[in-house]
N, C-alpha and C positions, 0 to 999 in steps of 0.2 A: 504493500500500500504506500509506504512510505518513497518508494522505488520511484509509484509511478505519479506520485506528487513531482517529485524531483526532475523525472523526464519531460513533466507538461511546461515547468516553466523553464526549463533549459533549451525545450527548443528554439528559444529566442538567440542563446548564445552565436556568436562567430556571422553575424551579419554584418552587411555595410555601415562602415561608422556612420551616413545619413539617414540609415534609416532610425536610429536614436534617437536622431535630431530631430526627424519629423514624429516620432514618437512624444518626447518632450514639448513640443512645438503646438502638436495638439491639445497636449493635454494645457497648456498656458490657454490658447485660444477659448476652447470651448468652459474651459472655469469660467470666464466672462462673458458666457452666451448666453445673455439672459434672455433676449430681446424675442428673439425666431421662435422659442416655444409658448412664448405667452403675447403674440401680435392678433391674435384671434381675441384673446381677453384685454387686449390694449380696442381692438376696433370696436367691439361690443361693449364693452363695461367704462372705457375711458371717454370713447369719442360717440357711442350712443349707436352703431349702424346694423339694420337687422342681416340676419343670415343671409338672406340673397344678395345685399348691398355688399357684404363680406366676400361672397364669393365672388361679385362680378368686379372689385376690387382685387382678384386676387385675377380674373381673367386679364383684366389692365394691366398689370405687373407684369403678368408673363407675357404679353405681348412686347412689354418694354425689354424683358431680359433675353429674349428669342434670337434678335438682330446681334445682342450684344455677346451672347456666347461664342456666337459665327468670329465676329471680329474676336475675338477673346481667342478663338483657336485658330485663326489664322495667324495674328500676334507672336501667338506660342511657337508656331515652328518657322516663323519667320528669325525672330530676335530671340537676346538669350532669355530663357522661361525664367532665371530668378531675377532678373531686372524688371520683368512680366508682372511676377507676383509682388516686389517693393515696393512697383509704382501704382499698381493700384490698392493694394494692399492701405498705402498712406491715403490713398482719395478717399476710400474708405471709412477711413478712421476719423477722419476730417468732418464728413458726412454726420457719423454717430456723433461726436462731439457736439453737431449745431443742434443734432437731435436732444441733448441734453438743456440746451439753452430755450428751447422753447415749449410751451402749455401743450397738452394733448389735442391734437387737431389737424385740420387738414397740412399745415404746412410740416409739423413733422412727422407725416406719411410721408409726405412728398422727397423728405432730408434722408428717412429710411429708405427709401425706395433708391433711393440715388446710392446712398449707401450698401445696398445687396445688388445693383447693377452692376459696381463693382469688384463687390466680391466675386459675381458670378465671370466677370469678365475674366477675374485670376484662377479659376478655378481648373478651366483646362491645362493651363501652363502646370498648374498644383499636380493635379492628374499625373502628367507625364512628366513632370520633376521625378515623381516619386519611382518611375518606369525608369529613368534615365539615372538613376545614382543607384540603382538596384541588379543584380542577377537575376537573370530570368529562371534560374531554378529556384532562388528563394523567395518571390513574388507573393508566395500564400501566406508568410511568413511574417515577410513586410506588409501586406495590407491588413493581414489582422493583430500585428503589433498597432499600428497608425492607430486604427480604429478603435484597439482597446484605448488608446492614448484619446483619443477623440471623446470614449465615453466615460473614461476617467476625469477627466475635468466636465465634462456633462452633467453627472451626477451632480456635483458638488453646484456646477451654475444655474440647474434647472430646482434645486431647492431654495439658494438665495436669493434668485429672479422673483419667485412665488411669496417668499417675504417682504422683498422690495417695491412689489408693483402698487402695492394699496400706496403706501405715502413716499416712496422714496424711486420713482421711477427714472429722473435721472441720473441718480446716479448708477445705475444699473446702464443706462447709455455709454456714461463715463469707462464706467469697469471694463465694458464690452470692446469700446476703442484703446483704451491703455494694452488689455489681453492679444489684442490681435498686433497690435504695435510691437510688441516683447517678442512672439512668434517670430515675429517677421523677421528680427534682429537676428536670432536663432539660427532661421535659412542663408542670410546673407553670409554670416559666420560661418558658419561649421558643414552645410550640403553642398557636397563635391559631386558633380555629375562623374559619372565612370565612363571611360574610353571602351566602347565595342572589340578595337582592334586586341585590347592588352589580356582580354579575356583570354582561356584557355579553349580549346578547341568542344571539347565536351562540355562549357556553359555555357556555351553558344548556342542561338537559336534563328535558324535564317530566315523565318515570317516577320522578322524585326527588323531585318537590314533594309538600309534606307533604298526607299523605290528611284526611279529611277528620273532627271528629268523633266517636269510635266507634267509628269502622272499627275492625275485630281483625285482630290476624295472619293469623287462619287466613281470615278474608275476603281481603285482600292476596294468599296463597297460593293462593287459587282462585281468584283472578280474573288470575293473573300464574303459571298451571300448568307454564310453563318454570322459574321460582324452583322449585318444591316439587320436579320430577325433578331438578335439579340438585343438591337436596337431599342428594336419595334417591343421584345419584351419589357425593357426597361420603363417601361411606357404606362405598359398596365401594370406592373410591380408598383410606381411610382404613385396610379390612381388609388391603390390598394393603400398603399404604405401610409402615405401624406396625411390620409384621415384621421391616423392617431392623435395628427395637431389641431386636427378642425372639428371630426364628429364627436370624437370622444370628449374634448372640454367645453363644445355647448352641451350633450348628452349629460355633462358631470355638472355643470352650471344650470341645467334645468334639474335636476335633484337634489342637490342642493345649495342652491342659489348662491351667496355671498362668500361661500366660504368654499366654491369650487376650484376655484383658481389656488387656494392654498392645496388643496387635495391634489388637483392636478400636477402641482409643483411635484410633490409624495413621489406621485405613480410616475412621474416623468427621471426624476431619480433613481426610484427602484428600478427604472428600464436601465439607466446606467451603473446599478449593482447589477443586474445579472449578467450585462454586458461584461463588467471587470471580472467576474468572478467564473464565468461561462465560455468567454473566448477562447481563455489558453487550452480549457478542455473541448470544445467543439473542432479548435483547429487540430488537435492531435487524435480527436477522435476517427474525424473525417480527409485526413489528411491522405486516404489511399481510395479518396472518389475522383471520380473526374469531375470538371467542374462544374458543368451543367445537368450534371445529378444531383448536387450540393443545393443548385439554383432551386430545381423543381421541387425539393422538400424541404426547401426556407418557404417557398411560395408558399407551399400547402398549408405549411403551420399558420405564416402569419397573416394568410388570408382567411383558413377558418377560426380563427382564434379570436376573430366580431362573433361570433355564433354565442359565445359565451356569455354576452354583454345580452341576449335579447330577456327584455323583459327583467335585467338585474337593477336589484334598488338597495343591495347589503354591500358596502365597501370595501369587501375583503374579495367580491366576487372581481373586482376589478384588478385587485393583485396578481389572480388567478389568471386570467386575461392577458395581460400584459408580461407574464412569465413565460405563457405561448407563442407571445409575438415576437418575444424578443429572440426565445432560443430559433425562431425562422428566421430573424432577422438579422443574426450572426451567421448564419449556416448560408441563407442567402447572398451575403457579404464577400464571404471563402470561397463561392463560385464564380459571382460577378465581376467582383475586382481586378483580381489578375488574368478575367476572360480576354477583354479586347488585348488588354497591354501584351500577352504571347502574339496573336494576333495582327496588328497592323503595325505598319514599317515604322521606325522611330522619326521617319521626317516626318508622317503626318500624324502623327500620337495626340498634339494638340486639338487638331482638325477634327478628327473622330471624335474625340474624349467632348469637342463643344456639342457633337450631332448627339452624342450620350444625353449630356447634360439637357438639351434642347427637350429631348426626348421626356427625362425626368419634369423637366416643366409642365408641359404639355397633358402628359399623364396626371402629375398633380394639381395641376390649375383643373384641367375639364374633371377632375374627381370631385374638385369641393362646390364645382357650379350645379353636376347630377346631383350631387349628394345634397346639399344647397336645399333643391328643387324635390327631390323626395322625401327631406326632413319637413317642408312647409306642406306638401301635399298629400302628404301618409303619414312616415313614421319610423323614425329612428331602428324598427325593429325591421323594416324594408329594407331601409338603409344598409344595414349589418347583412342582412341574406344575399342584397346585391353583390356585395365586396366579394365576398365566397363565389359567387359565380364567376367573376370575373379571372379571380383565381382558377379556377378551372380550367378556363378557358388558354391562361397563359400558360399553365401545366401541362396542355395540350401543344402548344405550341414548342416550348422549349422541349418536349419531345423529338417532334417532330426536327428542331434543330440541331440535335444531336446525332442525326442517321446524314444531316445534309454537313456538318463540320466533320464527320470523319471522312467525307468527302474530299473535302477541299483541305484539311491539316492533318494527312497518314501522320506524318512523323510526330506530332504529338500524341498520336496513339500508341506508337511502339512501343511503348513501356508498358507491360502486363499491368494490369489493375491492381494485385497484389502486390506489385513491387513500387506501382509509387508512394511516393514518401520515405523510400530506401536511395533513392539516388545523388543526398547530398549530405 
């Protein structure tokens, strides 16, 4: 027992010194993320807008951040990605700070909004920074180190966000731009992108190497048709996923009113306890699937894991709920992440990673406008059955893209299913 304690957190050992840093980096950032879990109870409870204004609000937004991942990921493999992420990284930060300077209202939506424009705009270069200072055998490794790093400072900023929103909301602005400013110091410092050529011959991976001349995205995309559906799943994963931040804390704000947003904080933490506590074991559990088998039973859990919520009004059923989603929601993580990144050549790593991210919008914005539309015309308990189907639906799909990627990428199938996670 004690053995294989010891084994789940040493797999982290003899990685790239960057991925530390983006480890560390994380967890500074999101300690200060107060803002993004509780913008649903900033629109409703601060500035007064009902659910469908909320959602068509959130359709606004994604049409503003659409344009800007595109430029975001062409940026990225244009110019160097961490001068990418500095400079807007600071616009950023500039942004949340005027957010602190002013009363709840339309204009600082408007500071926020500017403010995750450019977050999102860094986000591809983020992406494939992380692809570019990494081994592509320890990919699984690095994205669920990052991420446990992501939800390690989560935890901690999604409970003090929940304290701070009733009287102390900006300074919760403040925290959020100071955390991401530290981060950023972090990357500039210490992420050393890794040279291709100096690799050794065996960690090497040739669906990486830079294409060629000209080539376009969407050439890349059709000639690598497993990237583009995995795309398209990201899509409904994202409609599925997002609602945690939108059904679930008007669901918990109509049960109990005033004091939802503090519960919310709760259950939004306890997502990032069992993230900390679940990752090291989920990655070494599943560390000998292939990826997008990983994908299709994160999908499954944390799309049937609404099923739990129908008709729940005891608060402990909510813990219950959100320990389902979350263990999908790691396991989902471990397949996705380092899917594209084996996948598409490192010149256009940006470019895709923006079509991802596009994708994740998309999915989530049209999530909370259905969803939106079915909580005011039904009922939360529709709402929750819908999510499930959808899921299905994507589980069918990433299926189906599993028979069409070993198609198009033999050689990362040549390694027996049994033997991976033995090859480094």
């Amino acid at each position: 027992m004690f053995h294989e304690l010891i084994s789940i957190f040493s797999q982290y050992k003899g990685l790239s010194r960057s991925a530390y840093v983006i480890f560390i980096a994380r967890i500074v950032t999101n300690m200060g993320a107060f803002i993004w879990p509780l913008l649903t109870f900033i629109l409703s409870r601060k500035i007064g807008y009902s659910v469908t204004e909320i959602a068509m609000l959130s359709v606004m937004i994604g049409v503003i951040f659409l344009p800007a991942n595109i430029i975001g990921g062409k940026l990225a493999d244009r110019f160097s990605r961490k001068k990418i992420i500095i400079i807007f990284d600071l616009i950023s930060v500039a942004f949340f700070m005027a957010c602190a300077a002013v009363e709840p209202g339309n204009l600082m939506i408007f500071f926020f909004v500017m403010a995750g424009m450019f977050a999102n705009m860094e986000h591809p270069a983020f992406e494939a920074l992380i692809a570019d200072s990494t081994k592509p055998h320890e990919r699984e490794k690095v994205y669920s180190l990052s991420y446990l790093g992501h939800n390690l400072g989560f935890m901690f900023g999604a409970a003090i966000g929940g304290m701070l929103f009733e009287n102390y909301l900006s300074l919760a602005f403040v925290l959020d731009g100071v955390t991401t400013l530290s981060s950023t110091i972090l990357i500039i410092l210490f992420v050393k992108v890794l040279n291709v050529d100096d690799f050794e011959e065996s960690e090497r991976n040739e669906y990486e190497d830079h294409a060629e001349e000209g080539v376009t995205t969407f050439q890349i995309l059709k000639e690598r048709k497993s990237i583009w559906i995995q795309i398209v799943v990201a899509m409904f994963a994202a409609f599925i996923y997002d609602q945690w931040s939108f059904v679930l804390p008007l669901y918990m704000e109509k049960i109990y009113q005033a004091e939802g947003a503090t519960y919310f904080g709760l259950i939004a933490s306890f997502n990032g306890l069992i993230v900390i506590i679940f990752t090291p074991i989920m990655t070494r559990v599943f560390m000998k699937w292939r990826e997008l088998r990983k994908v299709m039973l994160g999908l499954a859990l944390y799309s049937f894991s609404y099923l739990i919520l129908r008709g729940a009004q005891v608060y402990w059923i909510f813990f219950v709920m959100m320990f389902a989603f979350t263990l999908g929601e790691i396991i989902n993580m471990l397949g996705s992440a380092p899917f594209i990144s084996r996948r598409a050549p490192a010149s256009h790593r940006g470019r895709v990673n923006s079509y991802r991210s596009i994708a994740y919008f998309v999915g989530g914005v049209g999530g909370r406008v259905v969803m939106g539309k079915i909580i005011e015309n039904y009922s939360y308990a529709r709402a929750f059955s819908l999510l499930s189907l959808v899921g299905i639906g994507a589980i069918l799909l990433v299926a189906y893209n599993y028979r069409v990627d070993q198609r198009i990428f033999p050689k990362l199938y040549q390694i027996p299913e049994d033997k991976i996670g033995e090859e480094v």
